[in-house]
TORGU-741352 format. One record per residue (C-alpha): residue number from 1; residue in three letters; x, y, z. Coordinates in steps of 0.2 Angstrom, whole numbers, plus 2048, in hexadecimal, padded with zeros to 3 digits. Layout:
<sites>
> NUM;ALA;X;Y;Z
...
</sites>
This chain:
<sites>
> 1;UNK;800;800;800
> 2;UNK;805;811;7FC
> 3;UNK;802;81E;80B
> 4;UNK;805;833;807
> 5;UNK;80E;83B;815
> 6;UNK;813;84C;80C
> 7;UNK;807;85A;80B
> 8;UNK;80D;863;7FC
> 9;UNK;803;865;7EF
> 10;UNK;80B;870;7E1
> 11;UNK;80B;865;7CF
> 12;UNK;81B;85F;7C6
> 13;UNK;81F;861;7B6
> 14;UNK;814;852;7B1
> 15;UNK;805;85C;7B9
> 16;UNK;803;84F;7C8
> 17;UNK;807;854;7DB
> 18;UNK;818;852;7DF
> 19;UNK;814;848;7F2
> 20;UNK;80A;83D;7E6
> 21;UNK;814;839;7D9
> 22;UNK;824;838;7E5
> 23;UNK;81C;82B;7EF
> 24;UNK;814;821;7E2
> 25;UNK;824;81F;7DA
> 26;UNK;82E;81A;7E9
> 27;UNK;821;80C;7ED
> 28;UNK;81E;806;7DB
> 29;UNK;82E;80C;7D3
> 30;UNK;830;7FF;7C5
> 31;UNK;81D;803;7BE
> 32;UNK;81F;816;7C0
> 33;UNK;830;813;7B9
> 34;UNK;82A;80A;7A9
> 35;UNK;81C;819;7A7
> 36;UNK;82A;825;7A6
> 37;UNK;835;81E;79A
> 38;UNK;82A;816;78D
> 39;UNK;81B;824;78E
> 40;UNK;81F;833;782
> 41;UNK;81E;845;78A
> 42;UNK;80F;846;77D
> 43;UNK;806;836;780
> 44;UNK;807;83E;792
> 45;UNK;7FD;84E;78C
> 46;UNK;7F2;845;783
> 47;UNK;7ED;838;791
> 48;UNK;7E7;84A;799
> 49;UNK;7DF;851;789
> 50;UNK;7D5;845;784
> 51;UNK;7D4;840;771
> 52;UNK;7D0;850;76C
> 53;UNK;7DD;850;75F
> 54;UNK;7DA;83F;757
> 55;UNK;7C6;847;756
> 56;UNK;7C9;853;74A
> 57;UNK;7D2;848;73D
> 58;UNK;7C1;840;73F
> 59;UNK;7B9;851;73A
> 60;UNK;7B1;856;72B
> 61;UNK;7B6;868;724
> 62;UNK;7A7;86C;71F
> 63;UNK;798;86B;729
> 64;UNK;7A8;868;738
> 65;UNK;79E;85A;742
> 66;UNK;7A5;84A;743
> 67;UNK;7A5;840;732
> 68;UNK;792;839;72D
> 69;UNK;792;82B;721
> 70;UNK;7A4;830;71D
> 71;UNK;7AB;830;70B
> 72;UNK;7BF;832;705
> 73;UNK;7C0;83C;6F5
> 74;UNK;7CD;836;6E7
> 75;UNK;7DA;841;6F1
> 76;UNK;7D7;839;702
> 77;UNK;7CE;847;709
> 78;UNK;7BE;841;712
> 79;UNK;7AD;849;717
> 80;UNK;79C;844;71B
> 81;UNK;791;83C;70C
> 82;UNK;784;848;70E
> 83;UNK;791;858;70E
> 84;UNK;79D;856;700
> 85;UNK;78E;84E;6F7
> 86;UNK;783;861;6F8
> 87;UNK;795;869;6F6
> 88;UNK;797;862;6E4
> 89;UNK;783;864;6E0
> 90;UNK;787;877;6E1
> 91;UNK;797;875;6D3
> 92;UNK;78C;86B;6C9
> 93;UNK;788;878;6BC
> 94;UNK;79C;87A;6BA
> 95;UNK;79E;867;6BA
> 96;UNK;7B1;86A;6C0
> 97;UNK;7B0;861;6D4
> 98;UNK;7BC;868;6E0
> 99;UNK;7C3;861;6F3
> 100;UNK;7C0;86F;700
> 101;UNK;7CE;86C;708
> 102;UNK;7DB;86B;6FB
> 103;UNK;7D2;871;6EB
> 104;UNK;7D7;864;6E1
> 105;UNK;7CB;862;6D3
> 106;UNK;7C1;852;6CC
> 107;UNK;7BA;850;6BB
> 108;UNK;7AB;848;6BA
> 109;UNK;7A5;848;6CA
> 110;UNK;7AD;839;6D2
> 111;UNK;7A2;82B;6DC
> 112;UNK;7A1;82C;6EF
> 113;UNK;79F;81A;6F8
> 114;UNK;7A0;81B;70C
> 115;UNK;7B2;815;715
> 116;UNK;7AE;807;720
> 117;UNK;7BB;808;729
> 118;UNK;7BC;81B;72C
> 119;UNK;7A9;818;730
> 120;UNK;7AE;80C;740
> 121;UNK;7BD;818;744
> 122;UNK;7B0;827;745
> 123;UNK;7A1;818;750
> 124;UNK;7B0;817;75B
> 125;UNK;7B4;828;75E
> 126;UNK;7A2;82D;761
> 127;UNK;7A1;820;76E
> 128;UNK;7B0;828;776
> 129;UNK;7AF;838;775
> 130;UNK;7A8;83B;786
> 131;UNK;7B0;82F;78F
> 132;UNK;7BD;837;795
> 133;UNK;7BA;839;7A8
> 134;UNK;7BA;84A;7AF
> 135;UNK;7BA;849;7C1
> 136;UNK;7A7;84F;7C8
> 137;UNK;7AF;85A;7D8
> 138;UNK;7C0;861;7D0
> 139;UNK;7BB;861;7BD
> 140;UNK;7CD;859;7BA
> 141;UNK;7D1;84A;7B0
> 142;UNK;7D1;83B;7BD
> 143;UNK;7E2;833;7B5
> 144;UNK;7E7;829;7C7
> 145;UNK;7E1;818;7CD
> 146;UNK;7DE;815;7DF
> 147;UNK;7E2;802;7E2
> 148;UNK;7D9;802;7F2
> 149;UNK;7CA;807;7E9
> 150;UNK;7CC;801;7D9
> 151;UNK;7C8;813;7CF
> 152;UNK;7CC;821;7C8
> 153;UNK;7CF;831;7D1
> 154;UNK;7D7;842;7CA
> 155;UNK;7E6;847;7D3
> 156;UNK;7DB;852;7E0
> 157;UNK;7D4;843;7E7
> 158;UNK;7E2;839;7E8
> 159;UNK;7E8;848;7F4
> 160;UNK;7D8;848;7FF
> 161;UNK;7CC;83A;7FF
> 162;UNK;7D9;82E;7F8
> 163;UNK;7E9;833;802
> 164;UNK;7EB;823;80D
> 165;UNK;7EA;818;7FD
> 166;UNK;7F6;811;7EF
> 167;UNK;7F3;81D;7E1
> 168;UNK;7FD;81A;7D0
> 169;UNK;7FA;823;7C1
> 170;UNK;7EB;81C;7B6
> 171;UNK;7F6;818;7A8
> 172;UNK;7FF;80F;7B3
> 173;UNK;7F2;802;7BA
> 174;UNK;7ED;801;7A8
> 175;UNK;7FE;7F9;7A3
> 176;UNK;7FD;7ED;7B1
> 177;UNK;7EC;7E7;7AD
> 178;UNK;7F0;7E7;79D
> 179;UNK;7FC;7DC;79E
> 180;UNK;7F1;7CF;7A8
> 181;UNK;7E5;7D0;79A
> 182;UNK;7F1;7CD;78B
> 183;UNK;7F8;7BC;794
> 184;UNK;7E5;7B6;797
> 185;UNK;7E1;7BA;786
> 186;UNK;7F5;7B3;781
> 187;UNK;7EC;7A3;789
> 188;UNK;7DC;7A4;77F
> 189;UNK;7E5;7A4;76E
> 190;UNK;7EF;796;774
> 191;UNK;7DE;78C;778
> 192;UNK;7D8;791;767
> 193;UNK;7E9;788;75F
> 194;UNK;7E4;778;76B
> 195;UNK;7D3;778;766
> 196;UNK;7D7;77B;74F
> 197;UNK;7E4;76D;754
> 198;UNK;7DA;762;75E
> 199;UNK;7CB;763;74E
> 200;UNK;7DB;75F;742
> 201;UNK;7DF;74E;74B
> 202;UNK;7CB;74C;74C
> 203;UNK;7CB;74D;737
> 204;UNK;7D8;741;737
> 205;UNK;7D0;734;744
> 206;UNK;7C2;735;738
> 207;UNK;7CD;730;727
> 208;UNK;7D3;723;732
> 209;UNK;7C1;71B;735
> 210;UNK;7BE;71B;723
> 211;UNK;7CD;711;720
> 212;UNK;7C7;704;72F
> 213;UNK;7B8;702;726
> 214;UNK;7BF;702;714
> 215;UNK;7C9;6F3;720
> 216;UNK;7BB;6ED;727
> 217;UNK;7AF;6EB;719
> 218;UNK;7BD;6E0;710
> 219;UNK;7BE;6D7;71F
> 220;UNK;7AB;6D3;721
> 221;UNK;7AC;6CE;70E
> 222;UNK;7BA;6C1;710
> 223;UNK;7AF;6B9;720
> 224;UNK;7A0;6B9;715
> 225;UNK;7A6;6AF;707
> 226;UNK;7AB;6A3;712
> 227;UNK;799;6A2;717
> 228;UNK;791;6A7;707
> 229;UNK;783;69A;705
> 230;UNK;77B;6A2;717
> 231;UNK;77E;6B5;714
> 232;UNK;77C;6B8;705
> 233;UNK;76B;6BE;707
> 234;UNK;770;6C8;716
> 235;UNK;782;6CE;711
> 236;UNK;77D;6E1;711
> 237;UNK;775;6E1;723
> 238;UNK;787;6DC;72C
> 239;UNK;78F;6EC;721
> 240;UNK;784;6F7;725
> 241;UNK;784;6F2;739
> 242;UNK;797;6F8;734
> 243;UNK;790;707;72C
> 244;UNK;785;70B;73A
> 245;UNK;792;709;745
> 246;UNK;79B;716;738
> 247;UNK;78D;721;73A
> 248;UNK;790;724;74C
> 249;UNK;79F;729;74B
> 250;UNK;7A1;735;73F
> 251;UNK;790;73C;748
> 252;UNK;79A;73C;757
> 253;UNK;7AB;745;74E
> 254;UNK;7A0;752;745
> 255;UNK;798;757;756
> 256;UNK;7A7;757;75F
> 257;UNK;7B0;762;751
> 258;UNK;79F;76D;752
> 259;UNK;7A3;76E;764
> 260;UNK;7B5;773;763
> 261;UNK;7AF;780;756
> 262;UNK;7A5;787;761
> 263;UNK;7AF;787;76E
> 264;UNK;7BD;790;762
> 265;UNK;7B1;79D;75D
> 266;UNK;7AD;7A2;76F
> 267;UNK;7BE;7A2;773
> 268;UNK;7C1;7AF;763
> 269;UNK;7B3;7BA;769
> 270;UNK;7B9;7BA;779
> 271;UNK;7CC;7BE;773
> 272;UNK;7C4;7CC;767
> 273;UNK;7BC;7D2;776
> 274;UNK;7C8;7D7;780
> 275;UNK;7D2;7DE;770
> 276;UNK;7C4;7EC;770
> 277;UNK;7C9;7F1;780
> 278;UNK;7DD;7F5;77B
> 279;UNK;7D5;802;76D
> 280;UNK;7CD;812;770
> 281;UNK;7CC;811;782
> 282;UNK;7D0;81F;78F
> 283;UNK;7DA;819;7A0
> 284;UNK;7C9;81C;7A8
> 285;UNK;7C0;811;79F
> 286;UNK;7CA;804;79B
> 287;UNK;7CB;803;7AD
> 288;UNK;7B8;802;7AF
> 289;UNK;7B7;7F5;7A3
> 290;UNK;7C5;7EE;7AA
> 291;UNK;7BD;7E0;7B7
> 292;UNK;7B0;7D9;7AA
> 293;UNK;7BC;7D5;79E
> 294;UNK;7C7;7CD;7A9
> 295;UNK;7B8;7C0;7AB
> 296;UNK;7BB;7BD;79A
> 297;UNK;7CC;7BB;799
> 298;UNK;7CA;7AF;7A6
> 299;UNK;7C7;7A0;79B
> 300;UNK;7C8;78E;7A3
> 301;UNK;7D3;782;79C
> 302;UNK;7C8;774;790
> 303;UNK;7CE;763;792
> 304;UNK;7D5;75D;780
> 305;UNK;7CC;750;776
> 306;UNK;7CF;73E;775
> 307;UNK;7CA;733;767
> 308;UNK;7CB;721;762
> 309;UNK;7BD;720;755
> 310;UNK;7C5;70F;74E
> 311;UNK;7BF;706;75C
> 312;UNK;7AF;6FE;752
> 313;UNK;7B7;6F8;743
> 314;UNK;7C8;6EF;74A
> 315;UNK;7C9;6DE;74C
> 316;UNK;7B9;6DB;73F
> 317;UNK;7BF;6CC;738
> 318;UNK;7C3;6C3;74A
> 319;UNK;7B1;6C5;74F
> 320;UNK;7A8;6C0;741
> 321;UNK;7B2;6B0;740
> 322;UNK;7AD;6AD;752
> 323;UNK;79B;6AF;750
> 324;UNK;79B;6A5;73F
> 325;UNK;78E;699;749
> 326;UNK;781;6A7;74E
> 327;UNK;781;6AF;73E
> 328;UNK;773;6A6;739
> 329;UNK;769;6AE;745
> 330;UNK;76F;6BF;740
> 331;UNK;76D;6BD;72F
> 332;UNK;75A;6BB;731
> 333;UNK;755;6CC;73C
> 334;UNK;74B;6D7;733
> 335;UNK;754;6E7;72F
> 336;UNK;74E;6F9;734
> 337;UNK;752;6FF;723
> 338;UNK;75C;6FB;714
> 339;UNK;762;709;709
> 340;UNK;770;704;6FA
> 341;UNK;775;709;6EA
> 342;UNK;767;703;6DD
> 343;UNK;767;700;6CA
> 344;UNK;75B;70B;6C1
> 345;UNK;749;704;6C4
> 346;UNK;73E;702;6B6
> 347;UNK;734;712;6B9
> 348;UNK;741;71C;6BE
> 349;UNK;745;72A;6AF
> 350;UNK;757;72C;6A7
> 351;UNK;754;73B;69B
> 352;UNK;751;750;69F
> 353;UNK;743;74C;692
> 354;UNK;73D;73C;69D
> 355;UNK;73E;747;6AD
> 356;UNK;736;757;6A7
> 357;UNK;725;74F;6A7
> 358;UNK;722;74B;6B9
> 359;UNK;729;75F;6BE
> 360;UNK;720;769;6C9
> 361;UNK;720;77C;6D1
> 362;UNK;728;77D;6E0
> 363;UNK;728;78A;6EF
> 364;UNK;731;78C;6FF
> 365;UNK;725;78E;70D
> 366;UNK;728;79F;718
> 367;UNK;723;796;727
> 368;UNK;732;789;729
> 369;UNK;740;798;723
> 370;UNK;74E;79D;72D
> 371;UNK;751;7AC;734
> 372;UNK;760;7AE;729
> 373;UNK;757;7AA;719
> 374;UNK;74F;7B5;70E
> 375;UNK;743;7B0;701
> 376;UNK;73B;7B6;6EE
> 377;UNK;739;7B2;6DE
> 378;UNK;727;7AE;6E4
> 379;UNK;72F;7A5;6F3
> 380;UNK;738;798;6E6
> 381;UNK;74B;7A0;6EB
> 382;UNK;753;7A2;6FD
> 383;UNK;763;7AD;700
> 384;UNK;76F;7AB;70F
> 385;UNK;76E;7BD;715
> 386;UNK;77A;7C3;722
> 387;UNK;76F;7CB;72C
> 388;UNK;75F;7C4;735
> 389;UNK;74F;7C7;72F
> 390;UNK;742;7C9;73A
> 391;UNK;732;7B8;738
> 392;UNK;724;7B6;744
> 393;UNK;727;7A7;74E
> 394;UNK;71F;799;747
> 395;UNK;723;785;74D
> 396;UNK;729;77F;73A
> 397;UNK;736;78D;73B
> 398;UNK;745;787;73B
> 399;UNK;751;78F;749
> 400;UNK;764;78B;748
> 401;UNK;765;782;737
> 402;UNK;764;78E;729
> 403;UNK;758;783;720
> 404;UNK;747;783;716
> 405;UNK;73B;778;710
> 406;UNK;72D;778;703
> 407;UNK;71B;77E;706
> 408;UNK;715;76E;6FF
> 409;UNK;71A;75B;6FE
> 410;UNK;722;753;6ED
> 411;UNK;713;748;6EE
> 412;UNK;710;736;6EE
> 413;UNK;715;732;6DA
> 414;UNK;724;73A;6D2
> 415;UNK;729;74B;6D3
> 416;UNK;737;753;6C9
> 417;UNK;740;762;6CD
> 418;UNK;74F;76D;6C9
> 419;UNK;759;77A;6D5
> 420;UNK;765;788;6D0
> 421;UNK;772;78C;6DD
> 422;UNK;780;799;6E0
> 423;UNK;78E;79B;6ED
> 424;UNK;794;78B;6F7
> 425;UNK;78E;783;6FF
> 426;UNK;77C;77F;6FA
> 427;UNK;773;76D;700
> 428;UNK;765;767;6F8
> 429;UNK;759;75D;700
> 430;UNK;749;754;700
> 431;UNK;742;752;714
> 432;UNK;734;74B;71E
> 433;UNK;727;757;724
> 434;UNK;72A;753;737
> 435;UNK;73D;755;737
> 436;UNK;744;75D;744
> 437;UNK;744;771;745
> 438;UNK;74F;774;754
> 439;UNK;75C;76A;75D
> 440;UNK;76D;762;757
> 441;UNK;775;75F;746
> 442;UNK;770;74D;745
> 443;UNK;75D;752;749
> 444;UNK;75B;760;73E
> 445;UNK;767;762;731
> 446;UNK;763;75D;71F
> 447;UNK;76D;74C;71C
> 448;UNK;772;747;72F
> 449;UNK;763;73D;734
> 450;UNK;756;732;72C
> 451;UNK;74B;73C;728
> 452;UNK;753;746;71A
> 453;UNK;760;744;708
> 454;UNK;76A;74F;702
> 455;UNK;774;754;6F6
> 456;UNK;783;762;6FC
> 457;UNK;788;76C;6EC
> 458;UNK;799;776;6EF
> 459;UNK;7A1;781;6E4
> 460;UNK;7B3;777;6E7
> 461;UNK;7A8;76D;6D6
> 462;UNK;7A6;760;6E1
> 463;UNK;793;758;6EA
> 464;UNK;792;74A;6F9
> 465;UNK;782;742;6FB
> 466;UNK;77C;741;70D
> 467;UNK;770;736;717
> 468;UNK;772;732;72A
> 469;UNK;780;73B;72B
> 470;UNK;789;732;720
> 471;UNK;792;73C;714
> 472;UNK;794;732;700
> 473;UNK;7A0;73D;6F5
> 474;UNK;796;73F;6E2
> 475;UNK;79F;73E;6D3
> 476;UNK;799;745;6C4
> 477;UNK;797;757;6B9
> 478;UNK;797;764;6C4
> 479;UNK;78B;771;6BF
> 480;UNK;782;77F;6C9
> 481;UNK;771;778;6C6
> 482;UNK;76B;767;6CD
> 483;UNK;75B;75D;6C9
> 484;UNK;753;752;6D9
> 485;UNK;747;743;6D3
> 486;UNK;73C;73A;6DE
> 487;UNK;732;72A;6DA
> 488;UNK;728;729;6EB
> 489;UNK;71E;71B;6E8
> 490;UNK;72D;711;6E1
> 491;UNK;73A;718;6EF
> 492;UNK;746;721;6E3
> 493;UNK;750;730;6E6
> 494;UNK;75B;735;6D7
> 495;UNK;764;745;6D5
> 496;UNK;76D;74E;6C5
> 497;UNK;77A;758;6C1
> 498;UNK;772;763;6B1
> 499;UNK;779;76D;6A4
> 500;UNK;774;769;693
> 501;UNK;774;759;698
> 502;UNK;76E;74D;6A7
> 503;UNK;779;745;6B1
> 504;UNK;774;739;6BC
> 505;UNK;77F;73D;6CE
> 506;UNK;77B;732;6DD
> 507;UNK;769;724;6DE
> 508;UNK;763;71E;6ED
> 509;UNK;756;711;6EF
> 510;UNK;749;712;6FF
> 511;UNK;73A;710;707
> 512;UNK;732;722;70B
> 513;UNK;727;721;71A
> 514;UNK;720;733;718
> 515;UNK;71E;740;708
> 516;UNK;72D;747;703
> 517;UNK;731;75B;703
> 518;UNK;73E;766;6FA
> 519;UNK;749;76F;705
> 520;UNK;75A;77A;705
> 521;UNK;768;77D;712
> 522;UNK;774;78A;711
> 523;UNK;788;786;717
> 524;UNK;78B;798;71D
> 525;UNK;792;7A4;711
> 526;UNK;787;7B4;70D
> 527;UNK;77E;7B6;6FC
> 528;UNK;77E;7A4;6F9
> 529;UNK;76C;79D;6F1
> 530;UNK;763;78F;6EA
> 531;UNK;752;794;6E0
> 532;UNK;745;787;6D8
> 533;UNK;748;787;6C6
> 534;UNK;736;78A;6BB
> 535;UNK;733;77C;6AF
> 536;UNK;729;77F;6A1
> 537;UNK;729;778;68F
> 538;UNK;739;77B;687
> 539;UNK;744;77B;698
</sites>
């Protein structure tokens, strides 16, 4: 603690009462010390003056109020919009544009666009520009800290009401604070390395797995031809209790990469947060703030992931040649649900001209939309927006997911349709009506449960068809339009690259317990968009 014994009170040449200044720095001599050697006699005057000098580079000449919508002219002058905008309306008639500053000319009249970053430099300042505190007793700036306290006081009270405690220059107990809050937030960005690393080593967990079931499915292959004459009618049940088991995990790997994502982008916010408060701040304020931001900084150390997602497909071999006896019995349980590869059924169509007939109109229903989706074109279009729009709360709405679905089912027969997309990446889908709205990935997004297909279209000119989270990649034409056929009755899902050709991509064969309806769901980058194309004769 720092106690004041002296009672003179006449101001050095730093403007600070010698007794106080003279005790502060024999108590705290190596903080005081570093305040006199790296602080510039002007940043001193300035920490008394406030920012009034870095104001009025932020003021416009003209109508000399800080800048409104500011512009920068071709000679990097700038102004308000609305100022250098009815400045030049009055040289119209000479047609010869001029800077009010330095006079330089312009022919024609030069376009004006507003400067996005001068613009947040002039927010900034406006948010400032009466935060420097005044004390309310003495009118003098309060640039001490009283420890004791935990404030800010002008040097008057630190004389009086403050004498008995440890007063340091605000500055001062800025620096040290400072410095707490740049190694919490050092820590923070180290956390962040853990966290990009640790969903690194989680991608390659998940290659890993698909070789061990690459592995394992040759190994089931080589057991069952020793067995053929029993499972051959059951074969594809044991591969896909591999698959399911498949299934799982990658559910479990894309959550737990969702989660470190997450967790990373809190951790950023939380580091950009505490950015904001080394940059246009008064010792005062930053002082204020101070306390809250220190609960942020204080971030709690995550425990790391472990993985071993090989677990279900090792030693695949060993136990199906132990169980050779009961496979009978296995090979004879009804399935839940078979859905494979299929060759082309009879009714299904082959040809754009085959297809055309069974097309119908499509709109997205407002209802289901999310907030970040916007819709026209008579609701057959729907943009990723930045912003959120603002739709009445309604129970098909989808909350999280930016996703959409049709106003009406595909029907119970065969339904044709074709989507133009823009901007990766773009899913396709077609949905049950009673899919999930809110909730995790594997309940709600198109292509991670059982209740949806898709098909992702990304501008990389590469698509992956999902189902049950199951990623398939697609090869095939890669064009910016898709058709989607659907034989109901006959369980057939087809879609098509098209161009002046079709181009069958990715079949599947299954039994639909519900009618079928068309859907979109947006990756996340802004302006992207799938519309419903109209086809009428001649498309």
């Amino acid at each position: 603690m720092l106690f004041f014994i002296s009672t003179t009170t006449s101001p050095d040449q730093n403007g600070l009462p010698k007794k106080v200044w003279k005790r502060e720095y024999r108590v705290s001599a190596r903080a005081a010390d570093t305040w006199e050697r790296n602080t510039p006699k002007k940043q001193k005057k300035m920490a008394h003056s406030g920012l009034q000098k870095n104001r009025e580079r932020f003021y416009c000449s003209i109508c000399l109020d800080l800048l409104n919508n500011p512009v920068t002219t071709p000679c990097k002058h700038s102004y308000c919009m609305g100022c250098i905008k009815k400045f030049w309306d009055e040289e119209d008639q000479r047609r010869i544009y001029s800077c009010p500053q330095c006079g330089h000319t312009f022919r024609p009249r030069p376009p004006l666009a507003v400067n996005a970053m001068l613009a947040d430099l002039v927010e900034d300042l406006e948010l400032t520009r009466d935060q420097e505190a005044i004390c309310s007793r003495h009118n003098e700036v309060m640039s001490m800290f009283c420890q004791v306290d935990q404030s800010c006081v002008c040097v008057l009270c630190a004389e009086c009401e403050h004498r008995d405690h440890c007063v340091v220059p605000a500055a001062v107990a800025r620096a040290e604070r400072q410095r707490e809050l740049e190694a919490r937030q050092q820590k923070i960005h180290q956390q962040i390395s853990y966290k990009e690393r640790d969903i690194k080593v989680l991608q390659i967990e998940l290659d890993k797995t698909f070789l061990a079931v690459d592995k394992a499915s040759r190994d089931c292959d080589r057991v069952f031809s020793e067995l053929m004459s029993l499972v051959q009618k059951r074969h594809y049940e044991v591969k896909r209790e591999i698959s399911s088991n498949l299934d799982i995990e990658v559910i479990r790997v894309q959550m737990l990469q969702d989660k470190l994502e997450q967790e990373m982008a809190e951790l950023k916010c939380k580091e950009a947060e505490l950015g904001k408060l080394f940059v246009y701040q008064t010792d005062s304020q930053f002082l204020e703030d101070y306390p809250s931001m220190a609960e942020i900084g204080a971030a709690q150390e995550l425990p790391r992931v472990k993985t071993k997602p090989r677990c279900y497909f090792d030693n695949v071999a060993a136990n199906l040649s132990s169980v050779k006896e009961k496979i009978k019995q296995i090979l004879f349980e009804d399935a839940a649900e078979e859905i494979q590869a299929s060759p082309p059924s009879r009714t299904e169509s082959s040809s754009r001209g085959d297809l055309l007939p069974h097309a119908r109109p499509i709109a997205l229903d407002p209802d289901t939309v999310n907030a970040q989706l916007a819709l026209s074109e008579n609701d057959r279009r729907a943009t990723l927006m930045r912003e959120e729009a603002t739709y009445p709360s309604h129970p098909k709405r989808f909350l999280r997911w930016r996703q959409v679905l049709s106003k009406e089912s595909l029907g119970g027969g065969k339904c044709y349709f074709e989507v133009e997309w823009r901007k990766k990446r773009v899913t396709v889908a077609v949905a049950y009506k009673d899919i999930a709205r809110a909730g995790p990935m594997t309940d709600v997004a198109f292509g991670f449960n059982d209740k949806s297909w898709a098909l992702e279209c990304n501008t990389s000119s590469s698509y992956k068809f999902i189902h049950k989270a199951v990623k398939t990649p697609v090869s095939g034409p890669w064009t910016s339009r898709v058709g989607v056929y659907v034989d109901h009755k006959e369980g057939v899902l087809a879609f098509y690259s098209v161009s002046d050709t079709v181009t069958l991509l990715h079949r599947v064969r299954t039994a639909f317990a519900q009618p079928l309806y068309a859907g979109f769901w947006f990756g996340g980058y802004q302006g992207a968009y799938a519309e419903f194309c109209e086809l009428g004769k001649g498309s």
